[in-house]
Residue, then its C-alpha position, 0 to 999 in steps of 0.5 A: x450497893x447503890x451509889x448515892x445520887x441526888x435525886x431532888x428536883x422540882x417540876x414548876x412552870x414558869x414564865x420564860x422571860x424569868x430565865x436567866x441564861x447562863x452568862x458563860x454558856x460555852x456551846x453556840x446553839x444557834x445552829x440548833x435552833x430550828x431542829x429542836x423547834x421543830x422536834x418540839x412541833x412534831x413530839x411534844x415539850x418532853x424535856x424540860x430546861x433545867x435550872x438552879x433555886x434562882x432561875x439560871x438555866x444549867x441545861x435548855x438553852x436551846x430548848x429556851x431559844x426554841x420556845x421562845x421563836x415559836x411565841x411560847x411565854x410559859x413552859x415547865x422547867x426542873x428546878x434543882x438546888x445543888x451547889x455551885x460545883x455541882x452546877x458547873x459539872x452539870x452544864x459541862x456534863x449534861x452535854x459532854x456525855x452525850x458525844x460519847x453515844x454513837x448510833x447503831x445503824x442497824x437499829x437505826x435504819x429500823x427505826x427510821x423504817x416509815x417515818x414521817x418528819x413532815x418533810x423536815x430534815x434533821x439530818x438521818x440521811x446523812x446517818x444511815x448510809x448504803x455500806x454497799x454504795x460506800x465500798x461500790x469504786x474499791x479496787x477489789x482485793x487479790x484473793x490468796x489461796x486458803x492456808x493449810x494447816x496440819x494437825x500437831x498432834x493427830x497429822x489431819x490437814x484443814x484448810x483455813x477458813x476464809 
């Protein structure tokens, strides 16, 4: 059976100067700025602010400083009506969640394979890393000889694979 999720929301443009953003917001996304800006530059607006009936940003505060240094004065934004709980554990979980991912190089490498990001850094380099160079100045590791083990119940030997 499917759990009951609220699924009401409203896609409306707005002007960006009506936004309110949330007084208490306790993520310092100043740093961020210039990496979403340009995300925004490079792929389109993809993930609209999300805010309450009265215009309180709930989720986009960066996407909001963002647009707004690149001289945007209108833009869509989701508007929700959920109540105050709800509202408070969707600023903290819209951000908290995401932590918990964590990359899968291997996918990752692929899918860095011949992108361009017109010469911005967003930071991959520092992700996908050479496993060869990291382990290049290890002190190799005295080899032991292969375990034998026999057979309790037929008296067969076998060597322990390594």
């Amino acid at each position: 059976m499917a759990k009951k999720i609220n699924m009401e929301m409203e896609l409306r443009k707005v002007k960006l100067s009506d936004l309110v953003p949330y007084e208490n917001n306790p993520r310092n996304n100043d740093e961020a700025v210039p990496d979403v800006e340009e995300s925004m530059v490079q792929t389109g607006y993809n993930s609209p602010i999300v805010v309450s009936k009265d215009m309180v940003i709930l989720a986009g505060h960066t996407r909001l400083k963002s647009l707004l240094d690149a001289g945007v004065e209108e833009a869509p934004v989701v508007v929700i009506d959920r109540t105050a709980e709800q509202q408070k554990k969707f600023r903290l979980l819209d951000n908290k969640t995401g932590e918990k991912a964590v990359w899968d190089f291997s996918k990752l490498e692929i899918e860095l394979d011949g992108i361009d990001f017109d010469g911005f850094d967003f930071g991959f380099d520092n992700v996908v890393v050479d496993v060869d160079e990291l382990f290049e100045d290890a002190e190799p590791k005295e080899e032991k000889e292969p375990k034998q083990i026999q057979c309790p119940h037929c008296g067969m030997w076998f060597t322990e694979k390594r």
